[in-house]
BAFI-3210 file (N, C-alpha, C; in Angstrom, 3 decimals, decimal comma, padded with zeros to 6 digits):
// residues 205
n [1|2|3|4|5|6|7|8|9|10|11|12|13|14|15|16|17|18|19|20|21|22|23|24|25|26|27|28|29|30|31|32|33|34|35|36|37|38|39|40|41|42|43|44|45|46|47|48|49|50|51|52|53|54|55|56|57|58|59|60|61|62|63|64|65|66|67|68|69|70|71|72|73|74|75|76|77|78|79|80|81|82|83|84|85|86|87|88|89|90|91|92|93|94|95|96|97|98|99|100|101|102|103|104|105|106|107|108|109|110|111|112|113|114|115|116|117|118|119|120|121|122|123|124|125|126|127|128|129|130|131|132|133|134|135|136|137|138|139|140|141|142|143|144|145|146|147|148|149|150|151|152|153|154|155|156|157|158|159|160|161|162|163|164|165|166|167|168|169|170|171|172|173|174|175|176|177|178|179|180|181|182|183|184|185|186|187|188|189|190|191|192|193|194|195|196|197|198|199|200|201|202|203|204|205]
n.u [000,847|000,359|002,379|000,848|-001,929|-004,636|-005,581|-008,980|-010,584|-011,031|-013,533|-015,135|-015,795|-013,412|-011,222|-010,434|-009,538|-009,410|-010,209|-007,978|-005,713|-006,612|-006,366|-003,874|-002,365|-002,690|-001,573|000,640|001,045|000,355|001,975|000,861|-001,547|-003,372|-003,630|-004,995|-006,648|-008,673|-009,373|-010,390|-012,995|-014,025|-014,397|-015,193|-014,411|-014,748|-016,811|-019,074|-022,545|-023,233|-021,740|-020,424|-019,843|-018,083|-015,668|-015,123|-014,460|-012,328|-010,513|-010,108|-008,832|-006,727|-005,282|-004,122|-002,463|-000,929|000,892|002,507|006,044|007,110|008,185|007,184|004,296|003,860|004,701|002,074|000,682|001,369|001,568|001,202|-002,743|-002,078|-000,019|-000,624|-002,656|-001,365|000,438|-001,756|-002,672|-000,524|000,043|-002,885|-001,517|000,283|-001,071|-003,071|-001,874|-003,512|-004,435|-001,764|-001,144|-002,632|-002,501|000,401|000,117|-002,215|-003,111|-000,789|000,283|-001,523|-001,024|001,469|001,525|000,146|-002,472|-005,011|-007,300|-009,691|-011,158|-014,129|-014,002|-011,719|-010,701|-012,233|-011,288|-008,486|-008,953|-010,323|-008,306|-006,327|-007,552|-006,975|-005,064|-004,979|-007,169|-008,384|-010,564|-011,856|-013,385|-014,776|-018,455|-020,637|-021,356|-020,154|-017,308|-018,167|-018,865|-015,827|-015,028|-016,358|-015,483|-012,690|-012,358|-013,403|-011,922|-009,075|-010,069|-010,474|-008,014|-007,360|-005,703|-007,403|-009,414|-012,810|-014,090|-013,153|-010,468|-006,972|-004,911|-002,160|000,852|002,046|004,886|006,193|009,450|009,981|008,635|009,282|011,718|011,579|009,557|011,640|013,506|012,245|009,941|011,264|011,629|009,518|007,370|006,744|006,255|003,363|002,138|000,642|003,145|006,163|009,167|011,129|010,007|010,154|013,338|013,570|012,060|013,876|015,960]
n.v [-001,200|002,456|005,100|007,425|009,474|010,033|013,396|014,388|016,408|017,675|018,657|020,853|023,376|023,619|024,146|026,940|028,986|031,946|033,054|032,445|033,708|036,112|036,408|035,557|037,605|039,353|038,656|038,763|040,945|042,130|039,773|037,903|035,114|034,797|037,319|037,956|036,088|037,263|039,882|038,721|037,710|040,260|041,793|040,196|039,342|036,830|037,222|035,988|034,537|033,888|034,090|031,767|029,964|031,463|032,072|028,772|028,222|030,314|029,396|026,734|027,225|029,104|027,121|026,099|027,581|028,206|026,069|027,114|028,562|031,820|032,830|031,107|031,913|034,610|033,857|032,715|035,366|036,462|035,068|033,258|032,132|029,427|028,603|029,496|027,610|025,230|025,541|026,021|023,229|021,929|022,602|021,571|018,973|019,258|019,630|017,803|014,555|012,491|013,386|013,949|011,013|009,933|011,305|010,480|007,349|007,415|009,158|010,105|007,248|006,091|007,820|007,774|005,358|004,912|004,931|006,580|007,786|008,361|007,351|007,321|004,900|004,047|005,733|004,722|002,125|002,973|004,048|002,086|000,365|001,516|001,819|-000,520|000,278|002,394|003,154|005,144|005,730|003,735|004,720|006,561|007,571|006,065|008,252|009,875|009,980|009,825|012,485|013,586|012,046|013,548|016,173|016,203|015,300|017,357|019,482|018,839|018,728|021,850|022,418|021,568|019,131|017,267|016,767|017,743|015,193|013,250|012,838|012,275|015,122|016,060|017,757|021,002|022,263|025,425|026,724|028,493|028,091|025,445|025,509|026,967|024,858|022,443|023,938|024,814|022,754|020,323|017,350|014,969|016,646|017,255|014,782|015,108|015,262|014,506|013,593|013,108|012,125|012,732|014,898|016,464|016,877|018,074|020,570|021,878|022,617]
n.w [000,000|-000,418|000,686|000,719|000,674|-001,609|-002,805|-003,595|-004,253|-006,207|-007,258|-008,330|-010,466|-013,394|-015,942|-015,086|-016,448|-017,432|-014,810|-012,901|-014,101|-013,713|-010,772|-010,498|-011,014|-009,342|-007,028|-008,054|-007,559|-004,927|-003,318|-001,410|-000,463|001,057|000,996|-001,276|-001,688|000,654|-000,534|-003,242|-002,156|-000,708|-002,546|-004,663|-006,791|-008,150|-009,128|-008,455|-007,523|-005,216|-001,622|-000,299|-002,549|-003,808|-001,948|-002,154|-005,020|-005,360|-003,272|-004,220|-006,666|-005,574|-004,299|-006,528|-008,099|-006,129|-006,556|-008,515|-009,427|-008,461|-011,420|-012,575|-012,814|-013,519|-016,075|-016,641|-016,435|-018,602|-020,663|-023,799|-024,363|-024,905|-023,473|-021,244|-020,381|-020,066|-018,292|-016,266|-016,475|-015,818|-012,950|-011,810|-011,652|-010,272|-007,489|-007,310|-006,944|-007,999|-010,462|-011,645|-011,175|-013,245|-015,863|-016,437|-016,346|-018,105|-020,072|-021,196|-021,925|-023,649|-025,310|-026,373|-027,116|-029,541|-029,436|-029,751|-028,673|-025,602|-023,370|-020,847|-019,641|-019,348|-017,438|-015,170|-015,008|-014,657|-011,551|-010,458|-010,333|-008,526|-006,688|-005,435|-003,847|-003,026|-000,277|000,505|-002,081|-002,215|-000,666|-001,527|-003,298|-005,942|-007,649|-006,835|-008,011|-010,825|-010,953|-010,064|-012,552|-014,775|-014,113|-014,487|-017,156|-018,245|-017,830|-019,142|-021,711|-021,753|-021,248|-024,083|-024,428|-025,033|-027,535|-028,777|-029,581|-027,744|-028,636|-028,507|-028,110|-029,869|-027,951|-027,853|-026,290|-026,197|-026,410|-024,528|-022,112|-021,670|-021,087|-019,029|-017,724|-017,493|-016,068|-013,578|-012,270|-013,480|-015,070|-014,906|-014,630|-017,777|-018,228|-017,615|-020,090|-023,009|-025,301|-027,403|-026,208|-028,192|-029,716|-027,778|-027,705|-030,331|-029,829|-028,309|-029,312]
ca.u [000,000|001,271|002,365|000,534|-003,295|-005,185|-006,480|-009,819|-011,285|-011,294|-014,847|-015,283|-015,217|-012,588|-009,842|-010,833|-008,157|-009,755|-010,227|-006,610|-004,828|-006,485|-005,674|-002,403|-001,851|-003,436|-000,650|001,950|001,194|000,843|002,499|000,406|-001,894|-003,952|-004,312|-005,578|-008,003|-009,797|-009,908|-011,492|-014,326|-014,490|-014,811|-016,144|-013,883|-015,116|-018,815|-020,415|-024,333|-023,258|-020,327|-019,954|-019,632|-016,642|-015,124|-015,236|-013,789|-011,030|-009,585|-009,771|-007,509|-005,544|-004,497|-003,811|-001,742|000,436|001,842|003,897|006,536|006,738|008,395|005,468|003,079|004,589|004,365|000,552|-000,020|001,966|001,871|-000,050|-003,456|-002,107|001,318|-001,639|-003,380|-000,477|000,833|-002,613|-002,672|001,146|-000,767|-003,605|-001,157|001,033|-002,051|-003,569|-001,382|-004,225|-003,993|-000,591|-000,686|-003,784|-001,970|001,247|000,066|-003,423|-003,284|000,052|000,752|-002,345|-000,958|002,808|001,495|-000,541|-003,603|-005,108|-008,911|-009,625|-012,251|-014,638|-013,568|-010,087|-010,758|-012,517|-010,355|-007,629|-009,757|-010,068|-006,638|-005,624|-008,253|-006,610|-003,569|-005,675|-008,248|-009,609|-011,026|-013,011|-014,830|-015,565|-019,963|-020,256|-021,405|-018,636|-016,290|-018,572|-018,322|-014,618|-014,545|-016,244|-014,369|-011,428|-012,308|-013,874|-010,594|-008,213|-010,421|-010,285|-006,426|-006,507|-005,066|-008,559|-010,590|-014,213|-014,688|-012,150|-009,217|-005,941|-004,146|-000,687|000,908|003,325|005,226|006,272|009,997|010,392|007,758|009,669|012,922|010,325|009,659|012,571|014,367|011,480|009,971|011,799|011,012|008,405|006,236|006,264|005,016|001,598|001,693|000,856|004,088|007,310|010,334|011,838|009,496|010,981|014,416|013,229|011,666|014,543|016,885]
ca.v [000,000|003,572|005,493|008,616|009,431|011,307|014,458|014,069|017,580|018,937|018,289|022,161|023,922|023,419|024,458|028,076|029,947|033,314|033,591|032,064|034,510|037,361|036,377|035,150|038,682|039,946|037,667|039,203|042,814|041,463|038,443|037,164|034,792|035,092|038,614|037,582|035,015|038,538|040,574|038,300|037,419|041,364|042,465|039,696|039,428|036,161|037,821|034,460|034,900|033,788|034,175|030,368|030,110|032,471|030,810|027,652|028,758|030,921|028,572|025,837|028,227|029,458|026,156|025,230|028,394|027,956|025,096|027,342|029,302|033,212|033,008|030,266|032,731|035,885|033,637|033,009|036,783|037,484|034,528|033,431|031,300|028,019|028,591|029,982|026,978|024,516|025,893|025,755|021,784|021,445|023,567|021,020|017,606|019,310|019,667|016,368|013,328|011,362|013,411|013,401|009,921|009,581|012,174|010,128|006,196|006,382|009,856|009,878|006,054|006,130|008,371|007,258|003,864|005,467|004,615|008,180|008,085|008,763|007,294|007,064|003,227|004,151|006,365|003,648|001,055|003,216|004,209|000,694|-000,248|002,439|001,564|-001,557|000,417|003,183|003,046|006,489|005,742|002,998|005,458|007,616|007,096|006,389|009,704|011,543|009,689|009,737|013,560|013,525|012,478|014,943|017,152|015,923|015,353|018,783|020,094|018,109|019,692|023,354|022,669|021,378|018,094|016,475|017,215|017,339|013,700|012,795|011,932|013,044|016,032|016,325|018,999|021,309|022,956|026,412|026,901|029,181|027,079|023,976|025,849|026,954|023,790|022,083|024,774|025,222|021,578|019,144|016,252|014,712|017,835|017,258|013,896|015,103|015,986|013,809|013,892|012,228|012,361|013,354|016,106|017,553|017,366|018,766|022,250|022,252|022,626]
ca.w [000,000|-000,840|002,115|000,560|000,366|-002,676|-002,056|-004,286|-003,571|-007,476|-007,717|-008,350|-011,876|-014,343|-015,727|-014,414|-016,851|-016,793|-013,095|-012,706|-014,371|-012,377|-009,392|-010,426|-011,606|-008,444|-006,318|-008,095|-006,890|-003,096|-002,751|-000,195|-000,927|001,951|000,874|-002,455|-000,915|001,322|-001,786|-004,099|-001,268|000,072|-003,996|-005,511|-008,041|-009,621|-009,972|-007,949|-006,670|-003,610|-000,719|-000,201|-003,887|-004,400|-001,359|-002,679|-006,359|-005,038|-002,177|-005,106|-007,734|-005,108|-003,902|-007,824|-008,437|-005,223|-007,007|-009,223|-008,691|-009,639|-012,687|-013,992|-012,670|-014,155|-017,867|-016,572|-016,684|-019,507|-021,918|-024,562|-023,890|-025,121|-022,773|-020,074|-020,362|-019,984|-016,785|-015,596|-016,272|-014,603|-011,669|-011,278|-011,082|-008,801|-006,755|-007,136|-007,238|-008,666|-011,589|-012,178|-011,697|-014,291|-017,009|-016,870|-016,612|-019,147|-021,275|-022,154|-022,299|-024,664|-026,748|-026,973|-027,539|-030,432|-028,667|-029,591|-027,767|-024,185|-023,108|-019,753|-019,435|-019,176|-016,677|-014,392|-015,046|-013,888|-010,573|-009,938|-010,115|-008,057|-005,429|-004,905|-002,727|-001,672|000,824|000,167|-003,104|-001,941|000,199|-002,790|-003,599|-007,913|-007,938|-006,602|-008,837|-011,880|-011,168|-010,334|-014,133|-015,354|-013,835|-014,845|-018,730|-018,951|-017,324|-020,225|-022,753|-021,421|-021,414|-025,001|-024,482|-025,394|-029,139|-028,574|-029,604|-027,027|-029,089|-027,898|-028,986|-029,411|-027,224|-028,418|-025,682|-026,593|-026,096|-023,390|-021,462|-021,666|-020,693|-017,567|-016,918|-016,586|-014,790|-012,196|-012,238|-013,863|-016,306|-014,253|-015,167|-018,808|-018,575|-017,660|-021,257|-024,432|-026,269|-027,246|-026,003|-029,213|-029,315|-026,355|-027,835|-030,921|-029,066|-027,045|-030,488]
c.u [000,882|001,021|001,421|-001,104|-003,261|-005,930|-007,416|-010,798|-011,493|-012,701|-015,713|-015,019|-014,328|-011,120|-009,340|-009,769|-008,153|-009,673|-008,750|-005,961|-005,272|-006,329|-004,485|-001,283|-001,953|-002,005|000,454|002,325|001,373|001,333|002,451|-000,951|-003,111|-004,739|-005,297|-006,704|-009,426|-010,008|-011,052|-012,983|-014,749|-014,727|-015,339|-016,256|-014,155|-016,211|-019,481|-021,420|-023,923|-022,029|-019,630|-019,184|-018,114|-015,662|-014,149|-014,048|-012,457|-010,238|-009,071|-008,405|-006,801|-004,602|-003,850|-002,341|-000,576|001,446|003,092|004,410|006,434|007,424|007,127|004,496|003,033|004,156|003,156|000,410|-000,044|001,718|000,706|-001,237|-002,984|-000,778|000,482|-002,080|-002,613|-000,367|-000,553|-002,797|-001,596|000,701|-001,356|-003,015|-000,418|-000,051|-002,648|-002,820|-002,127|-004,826|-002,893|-000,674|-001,511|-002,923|-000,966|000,805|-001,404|-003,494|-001,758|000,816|-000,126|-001,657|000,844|002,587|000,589|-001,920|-004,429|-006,749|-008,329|-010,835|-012,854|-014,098|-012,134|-010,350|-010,831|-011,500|-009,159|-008,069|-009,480|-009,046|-006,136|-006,410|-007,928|-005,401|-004,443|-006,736|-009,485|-010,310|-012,039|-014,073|-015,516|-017,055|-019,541|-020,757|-021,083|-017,461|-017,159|-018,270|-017,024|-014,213|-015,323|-015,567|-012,987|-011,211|-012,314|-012,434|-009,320|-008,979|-010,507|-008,578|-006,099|-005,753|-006,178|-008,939|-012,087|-014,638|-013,439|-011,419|-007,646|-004,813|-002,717|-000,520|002,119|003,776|006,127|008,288|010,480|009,413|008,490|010,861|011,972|010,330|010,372|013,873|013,400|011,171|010,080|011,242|010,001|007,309|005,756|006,301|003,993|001,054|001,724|001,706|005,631|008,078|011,112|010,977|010,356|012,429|014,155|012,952|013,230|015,646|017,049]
c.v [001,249|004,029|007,165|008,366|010,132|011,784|014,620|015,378|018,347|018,424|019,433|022,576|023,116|023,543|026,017|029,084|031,084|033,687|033,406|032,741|035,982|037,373|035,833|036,476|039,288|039,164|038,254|040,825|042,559|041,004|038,143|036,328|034,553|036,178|038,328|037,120|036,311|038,966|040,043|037,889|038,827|041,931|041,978|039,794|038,293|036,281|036,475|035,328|034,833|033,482|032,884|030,061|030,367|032,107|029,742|027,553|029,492|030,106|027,186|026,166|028,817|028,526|025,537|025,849|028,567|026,865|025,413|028,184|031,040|033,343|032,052|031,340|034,039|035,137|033,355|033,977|037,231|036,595|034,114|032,226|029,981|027,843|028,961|028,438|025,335|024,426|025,620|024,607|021,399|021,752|022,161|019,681|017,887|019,243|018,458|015,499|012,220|011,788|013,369|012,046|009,035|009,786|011,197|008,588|006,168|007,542|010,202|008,518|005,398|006,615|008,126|005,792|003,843|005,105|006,238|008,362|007,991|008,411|007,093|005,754|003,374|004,928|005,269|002,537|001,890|003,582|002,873|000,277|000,661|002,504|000,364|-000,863|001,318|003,442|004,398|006,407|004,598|003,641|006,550|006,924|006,693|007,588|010,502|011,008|009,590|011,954|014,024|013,320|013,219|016,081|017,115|015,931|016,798|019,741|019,775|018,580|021,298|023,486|022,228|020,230|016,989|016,928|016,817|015,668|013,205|011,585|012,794|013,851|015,777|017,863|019,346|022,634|024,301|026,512|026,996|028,169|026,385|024,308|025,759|026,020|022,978|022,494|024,987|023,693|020,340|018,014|015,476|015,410|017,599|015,748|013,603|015,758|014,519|013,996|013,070|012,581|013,071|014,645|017,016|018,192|018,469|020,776|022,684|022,820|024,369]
c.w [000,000|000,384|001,874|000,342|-000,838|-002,004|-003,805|-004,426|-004,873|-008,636|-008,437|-009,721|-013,046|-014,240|-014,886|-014,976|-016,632|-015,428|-012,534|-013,103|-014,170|-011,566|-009,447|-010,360|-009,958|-007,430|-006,445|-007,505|-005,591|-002,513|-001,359|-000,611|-000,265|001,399|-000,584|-002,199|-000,344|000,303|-002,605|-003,196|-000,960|-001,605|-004,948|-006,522|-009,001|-010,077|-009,478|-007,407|-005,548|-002,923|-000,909|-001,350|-004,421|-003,506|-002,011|-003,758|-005,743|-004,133|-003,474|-006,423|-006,727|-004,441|-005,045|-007,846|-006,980|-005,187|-007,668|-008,748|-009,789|-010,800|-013,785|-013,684|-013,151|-015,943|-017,592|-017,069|-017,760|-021,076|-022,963|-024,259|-024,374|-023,760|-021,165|-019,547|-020,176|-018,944|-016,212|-015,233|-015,360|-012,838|-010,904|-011,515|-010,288|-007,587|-006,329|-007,764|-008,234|-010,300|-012,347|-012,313|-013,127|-015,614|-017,260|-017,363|-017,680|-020,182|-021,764|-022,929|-023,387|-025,812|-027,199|-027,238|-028,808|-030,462|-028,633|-028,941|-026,251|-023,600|-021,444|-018,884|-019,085|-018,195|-015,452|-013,972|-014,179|-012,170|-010,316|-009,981|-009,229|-006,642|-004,645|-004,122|-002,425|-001,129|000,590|-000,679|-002,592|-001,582|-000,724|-003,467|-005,475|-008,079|-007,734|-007,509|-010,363|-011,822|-010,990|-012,036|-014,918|-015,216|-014,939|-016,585|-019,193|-018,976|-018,894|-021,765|-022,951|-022,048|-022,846|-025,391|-025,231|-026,525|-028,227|-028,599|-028,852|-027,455|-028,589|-028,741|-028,673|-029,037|-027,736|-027,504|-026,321|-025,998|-025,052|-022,029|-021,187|-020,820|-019,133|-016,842|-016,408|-016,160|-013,296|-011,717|-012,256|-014,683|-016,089|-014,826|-016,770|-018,930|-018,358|-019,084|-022,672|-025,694|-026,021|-027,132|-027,324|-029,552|-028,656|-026,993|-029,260|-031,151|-028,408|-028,016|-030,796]
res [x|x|x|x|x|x|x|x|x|x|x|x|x|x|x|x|x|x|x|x|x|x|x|x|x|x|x|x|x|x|x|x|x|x|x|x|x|x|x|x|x|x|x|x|x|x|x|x|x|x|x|x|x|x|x|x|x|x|x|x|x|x|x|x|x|x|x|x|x|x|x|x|x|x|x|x|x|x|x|x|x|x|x|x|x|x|x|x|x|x|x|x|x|x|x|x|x|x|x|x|x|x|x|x|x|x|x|x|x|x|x|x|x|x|x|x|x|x|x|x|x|x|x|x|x|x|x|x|x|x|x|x|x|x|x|x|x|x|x|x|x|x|x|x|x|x|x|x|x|x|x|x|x|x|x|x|x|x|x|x|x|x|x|x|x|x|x|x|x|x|x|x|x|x|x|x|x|x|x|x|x|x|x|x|x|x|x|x|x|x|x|x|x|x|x|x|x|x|x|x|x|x|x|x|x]
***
C-alpha cells in the first residue's frame, strides 16, 4: 500500500483559466496569498451569486496556483493562452497526485502507444486499479467519482489536451515554457503531457 493518500477535492469547476490569471496577476502585486483570498471574497472578483460560492472557487484556484513558482506565474499573466493553459494543467497535477498519476500512466501512455482516444472506461479502469492500494477511493460514492470524471475530462479539454470527440491532442510545448519547466519543475512535469520524447528534444533545439 502507498504510504501517501489522494487528495480528491477537485470536484469544483474546471480548468478556471480566466479567473486564474487574475488572481495570479493579483498575487503578483501582493504576494500574499492570503491577501488575495480577502480581496477576491471582500470584492467579488469572480462575480459568484453567492459568498460560499466564491469561497469555494477561489480557495480551489488558489491552492492550484500555489503550485507554481513566480516566474510560472509571471508567464501566466503574460503569456499566450495556449502557454496559459499549460501551466494551468502542470498547476492542477502538482495539486492532485491522482492526476498526475492519471496524465502520466493512461493519457500519455495512450498516446505514446498510439492509442489516440480517451475514453470514460479508461478512466474507471484506472480508478479501480488504483483503489486496490488506496483506501480512500473505496470510500468515494459512484457519484462523486462519476463527477470527479467529469471534472477531470472537462478540465483536459479546457487545457486542449482532449478534441471534442475525445481523441488526444498532441501537445506542443512552446519553447520558453519547456525551458520553464525544466528549470522550475523538472522532467516529471512534462510527462503530464501527451508527447514524445523526441518532441521535447526537438523544441529544445
Amino acid at each position: 500500500m502507498n504510504n501517501y493518500k489522494y487528495s480528491m477535492s477537485f470536484t469544483t469547476g474546471g480548468l478556471f483559466q480566466r479567473e486564474s490569471i487574475r488572481l495570479a496577476e493579483l498575487y503578483l502585486n501582493l504576494e500574499d496569498w492570503g491577501a488575495v483570498r480577502d480581496k477576491v471574497i471582500t470584492s467579488n472578483l469572480l462575480q459568484a451569486r453567492m459568498a460560499n460560492t466564491s469561497k469555494r472557487i477561489s480557495r480551489e484556484i488558489i491552492a492550484r496556483l500555489a503550485m507554481l513558482s513566480a516566474n510560472e506565474l509571471n508567464l501566466l499573466v503574460h503569456g499566450y493562452p495556449q502557454e496559459q493553459a499549460h501551466l494551468l494543467w502542470i498547476a492542477v497535477c502538482r495539486r492532485y497526485r491522482f492526476i498526475a498519476d492519471f496524465a502520466i500512466e493512461v493519457l500519455r501512455e495512450r498516446y505514446i502507444s498510439l492509442k489516440n482516444d480517451l475514453t470514460y472506461e479508461n478512466f474507471n479502469s484506472f480508478f479501480n486499479r488504483k483503489s486496490e492500494w488506496h483506501l480512500e477511493l473505496e470510500k468515494i460514492t459512484h457519484a462523486t467519482r462519476n463527477k470527479l470524471r467529469q471534472v477531470l475530462f472537462k478540465i483536459l479539454h479546457e487545457a486542449d489536451l482532449l478534441a471534442p470527440n475525445n481523441m488526444i491532442n498532441t501537445t506542443m510545448l512552446s519553447p520558453r515554457l519547456l525551458e520553464l519547466i525544466l528549470l522550475e519543475g523538472g522532467q516529471e512535469d512534462i510527462l503530464y503531457f501527451p508527447i514524445f520524447e523526441s518532441d521535447i528534444k526537438d523544441t529544445k533545439r
